[in-house]
LUMNU-499019 format. One record per residue (C-alpha): x, y, z; residue in three letters. Coordinates in steps of 0.2 Angstrom, whole numbers, plus 5000, padded with zeros to 4 digits. Example, Ala and Ser with C-alpha at 12.3 -4.5 7.8 and 13.67 -1.06 7.14 Angstrom:
506249785039ALA;506849955036SER;
END
This chain:
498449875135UNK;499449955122UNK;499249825109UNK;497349795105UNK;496549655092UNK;495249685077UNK;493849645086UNK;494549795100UNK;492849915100UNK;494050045104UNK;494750035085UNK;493350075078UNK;492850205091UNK;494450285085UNK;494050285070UNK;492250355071UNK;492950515079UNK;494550545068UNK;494850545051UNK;495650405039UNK;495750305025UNK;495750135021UNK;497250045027UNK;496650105046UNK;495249995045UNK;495449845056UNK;494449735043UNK;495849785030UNK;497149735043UNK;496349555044UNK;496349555023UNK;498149585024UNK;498449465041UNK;497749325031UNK;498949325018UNK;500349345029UNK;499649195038UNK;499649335053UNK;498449415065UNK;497649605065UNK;498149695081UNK;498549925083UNK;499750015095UNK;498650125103UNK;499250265116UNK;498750445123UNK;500250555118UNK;499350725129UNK;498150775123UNK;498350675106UNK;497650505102UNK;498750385091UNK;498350215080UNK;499450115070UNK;498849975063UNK;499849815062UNK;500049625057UNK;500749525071UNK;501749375063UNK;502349215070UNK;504349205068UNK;504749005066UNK;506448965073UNK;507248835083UNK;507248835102UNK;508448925109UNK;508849015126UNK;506949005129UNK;506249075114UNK;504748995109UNK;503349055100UNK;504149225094UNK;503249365083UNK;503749525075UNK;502749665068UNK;502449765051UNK;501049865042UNK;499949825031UNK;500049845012UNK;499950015008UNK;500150175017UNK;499350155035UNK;500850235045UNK;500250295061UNK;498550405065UNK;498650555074UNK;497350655080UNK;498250805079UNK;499750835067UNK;501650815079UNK;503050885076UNK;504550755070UNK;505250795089UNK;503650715096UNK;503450605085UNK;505350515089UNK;504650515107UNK;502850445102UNK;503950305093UNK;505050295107UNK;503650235116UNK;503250125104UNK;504750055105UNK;504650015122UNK;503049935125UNK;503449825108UNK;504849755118UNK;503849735134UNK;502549645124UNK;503949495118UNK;504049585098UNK;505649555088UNK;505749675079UNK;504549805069UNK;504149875050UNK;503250025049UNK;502650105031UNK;502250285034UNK;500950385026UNK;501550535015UNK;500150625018UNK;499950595038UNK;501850555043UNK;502850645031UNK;504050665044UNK;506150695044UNK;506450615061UNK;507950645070UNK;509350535072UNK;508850365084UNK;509650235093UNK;508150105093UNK;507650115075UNK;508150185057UNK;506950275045UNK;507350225029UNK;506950345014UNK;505950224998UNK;505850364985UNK;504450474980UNK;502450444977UNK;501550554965UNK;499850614966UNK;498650734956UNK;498050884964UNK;496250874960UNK;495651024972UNK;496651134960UNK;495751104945UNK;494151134954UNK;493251294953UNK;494251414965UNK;494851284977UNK;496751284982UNK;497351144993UNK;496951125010UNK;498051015022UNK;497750845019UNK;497850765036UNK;496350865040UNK;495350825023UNK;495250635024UNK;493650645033UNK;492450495034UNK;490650545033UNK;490650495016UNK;488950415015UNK;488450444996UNK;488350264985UNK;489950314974UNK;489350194962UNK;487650324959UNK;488850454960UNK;490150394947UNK;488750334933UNK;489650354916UNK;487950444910UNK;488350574923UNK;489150724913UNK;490650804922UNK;491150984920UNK;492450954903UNK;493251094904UNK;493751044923UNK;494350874916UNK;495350964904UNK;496051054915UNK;497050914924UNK;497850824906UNK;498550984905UNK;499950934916UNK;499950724908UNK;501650734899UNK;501450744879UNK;501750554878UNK;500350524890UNK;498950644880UNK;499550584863UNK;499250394868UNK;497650434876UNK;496950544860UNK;497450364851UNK;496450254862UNK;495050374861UNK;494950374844UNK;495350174841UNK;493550164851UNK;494250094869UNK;492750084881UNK;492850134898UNK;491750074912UNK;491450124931UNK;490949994947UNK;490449864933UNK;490749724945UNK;490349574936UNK;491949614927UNK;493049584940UNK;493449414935UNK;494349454919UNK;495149614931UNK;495849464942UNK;496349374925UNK;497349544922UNK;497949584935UNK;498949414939UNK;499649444921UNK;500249584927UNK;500849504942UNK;501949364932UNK;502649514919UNK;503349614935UNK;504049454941UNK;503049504958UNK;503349384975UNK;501949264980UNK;501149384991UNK;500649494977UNK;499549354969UNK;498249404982UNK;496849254982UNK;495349274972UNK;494149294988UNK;495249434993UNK;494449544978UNK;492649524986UNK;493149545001UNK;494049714997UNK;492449744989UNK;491349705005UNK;492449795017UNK;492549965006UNK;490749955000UNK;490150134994UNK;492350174992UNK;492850064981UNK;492950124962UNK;493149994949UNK;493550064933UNK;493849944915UNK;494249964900UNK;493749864885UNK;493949844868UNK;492649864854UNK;492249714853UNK;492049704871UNK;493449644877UNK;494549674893UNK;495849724892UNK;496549864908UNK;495649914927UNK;496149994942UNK;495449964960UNK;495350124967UNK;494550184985UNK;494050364992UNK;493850425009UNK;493450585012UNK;494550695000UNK;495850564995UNK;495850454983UNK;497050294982UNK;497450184967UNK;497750024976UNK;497849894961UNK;498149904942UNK;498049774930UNK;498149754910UNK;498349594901UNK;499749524893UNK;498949564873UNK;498749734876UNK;500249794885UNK;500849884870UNK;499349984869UNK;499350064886UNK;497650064890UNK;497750094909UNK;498250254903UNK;496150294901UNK;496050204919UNK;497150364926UNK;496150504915UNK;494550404922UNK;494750404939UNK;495150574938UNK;493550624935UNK;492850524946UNK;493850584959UNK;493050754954UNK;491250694953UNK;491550584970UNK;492450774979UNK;494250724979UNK;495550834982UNK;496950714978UNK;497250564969UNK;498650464976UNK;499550364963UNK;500750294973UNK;502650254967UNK;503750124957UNK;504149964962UNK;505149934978UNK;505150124979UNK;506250154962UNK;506150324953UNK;506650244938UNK;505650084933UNK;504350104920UNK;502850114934UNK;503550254942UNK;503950344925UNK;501850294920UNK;501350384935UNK;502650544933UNK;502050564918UNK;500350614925UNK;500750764937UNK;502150824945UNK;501650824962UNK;502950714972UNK;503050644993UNK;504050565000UNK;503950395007UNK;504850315021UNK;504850165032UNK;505450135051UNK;506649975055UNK;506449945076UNK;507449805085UNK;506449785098UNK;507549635105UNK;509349625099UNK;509849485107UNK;508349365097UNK;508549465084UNK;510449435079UNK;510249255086UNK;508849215071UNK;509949315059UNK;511149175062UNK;509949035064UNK;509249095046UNK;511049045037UNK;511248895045UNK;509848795047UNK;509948615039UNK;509048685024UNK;509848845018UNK;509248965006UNK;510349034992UNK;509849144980UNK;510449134960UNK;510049264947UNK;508349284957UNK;507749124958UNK;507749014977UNK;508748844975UNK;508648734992UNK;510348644995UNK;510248505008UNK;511748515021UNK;512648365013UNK;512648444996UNK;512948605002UNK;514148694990UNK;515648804997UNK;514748985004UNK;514649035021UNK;513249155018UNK;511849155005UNK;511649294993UNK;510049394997UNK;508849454985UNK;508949604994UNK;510249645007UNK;509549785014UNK;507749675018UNK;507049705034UNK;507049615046UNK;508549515039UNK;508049345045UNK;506549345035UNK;507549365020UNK;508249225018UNK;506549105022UNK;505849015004UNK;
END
């Protein structure tokens, strides 16, 4: 069975003998299944003598019967950078046929259609052309090389770094009172931009506190973090729940890193949520509240998890890229303007079924409730006040798949 659920023993089996990071984890998959209202499954398969995972959210497609189709569902990744785990690196050749394959049993299993993230790290691949699905290019990611400001490392490939026998508490190992190598930390400001080191000497001097896996913070992190949320004009599914916090917390346990950063007088004001696996750490949320914006303290939540990436033995810390993938909003100049390192990201776009597929593209703009989309904002018409368009103006025409585009 190519397709297996969460509660699979053969996912974890997987994952026990290779190496990975946190979006492979089948209790993450559910995390992210629930908000899409989905269920976890992975696309396992043999490809010789290679073992493959990609983890997936199977979702329910509602649509009006027609020509059969009842109870339809499409796939996508998880948030963040799952991709697909290989136990042994492919060339982009083989990795066409492994999608191929993919592609194939998908469309055996009754799928739609398919969005895949890829990993930068694990799938940085440039695949050739395709007649069953499109990779689509998103921009760059940038991370720090942490291995080259550590005492005559260099950098080693990192598909065969994120290793899991990581069984240290990080929370012991990223104590505040433990001293870190300075000269090491100064090292790796060396590449922040001048704009980046003068604010950071600021904060430092006005007193800023930073503190590491202080959990009983996380509230006012949440608090921040939806500010964020509402400044960035961020769609409903970034407002994750407040239980999906602890439950991050719970799943990651010794990998999370929780870093906050407070005022004087105590209060917060910046975090990150940040996990490490093996040699590879991920900065997976930021948050920094409304009153503080101007100060750029998440600045301090950067040069912090830097050093705790050192003390915890990263090699890289993955900052991720800007929203929607752009090279030129103001979180992907925050991030450049920390290292110079860049990857690129893509995603894969599969029709597994074209027929279904182009049928609820056209059930999506003429349903008795249509969606049309003014200066961002959804206004419902109801069919008798309709005004004169024959198709609504998406939010985004290139969204994928397209009859999801259009749903409120």
């Amino acid at each position: 069975m190519p397709f297996i659920d969460s509660s699979d023993i053969n996912w974890n089996v997987f994952l026990k003998n290779e190496n990975h990071d946190l979006y492979h984890l089948p209790e993450y998959v559910e995390l992210d299944a629930s908000l899409h209202g989905g269920r976890a499954v992975a696309w396992v398969c043999d490809y010789g003598d290679c073992k493959c995972l990609m983890p997936l959210v199977s979702r329910s497609v509602h649509s009006r019967p027609a020509h059969g189709t009842l109870n339809l569902r499409d796939l996508c990744s998880p948030y963040g950078y799952p991709g697909v785990l290989t136990s042994a690196p492919l060339t982009p050749g083989d990795a066409l046929d492994l999608l191929h394959q993919f592609h194939k049993e998908a469309a055996e299993a009754g799928f739609v259609s398919s969005f895949i993230r890829l990993n930068p790290f694990l799938n940085n691949w440039q695949l050739p052309g395709s007649r069953v699905m499109k990779q689509i290019y998103y921009g760059e990611t940038v991370s720090i090389n942490l291995a080259a400001y550590q005492s005559g490392n260099q950098s080693e490939n990192l598909s065969a770094k994120l290793s899991t026998n990581q069984s240290e508490n990080l929370s012991a190992k990223l104590s505040t009172n433990q001293s870190t190598n300075q000269s090491t930390l100064e090292n790796s400001k060396a590449a922040f931009n001048q704009n980046h080191r003068r604010n950071i000497k600021r904060l430092h001097q006005n007193g800023l506190q930073v503190v590491v896996n202080d959990f009983s913070l996380m509230p006012q992190f949440i608090e921040a973090y939806y500010q964020t949320m509402h400044r960035r004009n961020a769609s409903k599914y970034y407002f994750f729940p407040e239980n999906y916090f602890s439950k991050l917390k719970e799943l990651t346990s010794t990998h999370l890193v929780f870093i906050s950063v407070l005022m004087p007088s105590g209060e917060y004001i910046s975090g990150g949520i940040f996990t490490l696996y093996g040699s590879v750490m991920q900065y997976h949320l930021g948050a920094t509240t409304d009153t503080a914006v101007h100060m750029s303290p998440s600045k301090l939540v950067i040069e912090t998890a830097i050093k705790s990436g050192l003390t915890g033995g990263a090699s890289i810390l993955h900052l991720g890229g800007g929203l929607g993938g752009s090279k030129t909003d103001g979180v992907f100049r925050f991030k450049a303007g920390f290292s110079n390192d860049r990857h690129t990201y893509s995603g894969l776009q599969f029709i597994h079924d074209p027929e279904v597929y182009h049928q609820l593209n056209k059930q999506s703009v003429t349903l008795q409730e249509k969606a049309v989309i003014f200066h961002d904002q959804p206004v419902i018409f109801h069919e008798q006040s309709m005004p004169a368009v024959t198709q609504p103006t998406y939010r985004n025409p290139d969204y994928f798949p397209q009859y999801r585009a259009v749903q409120v």
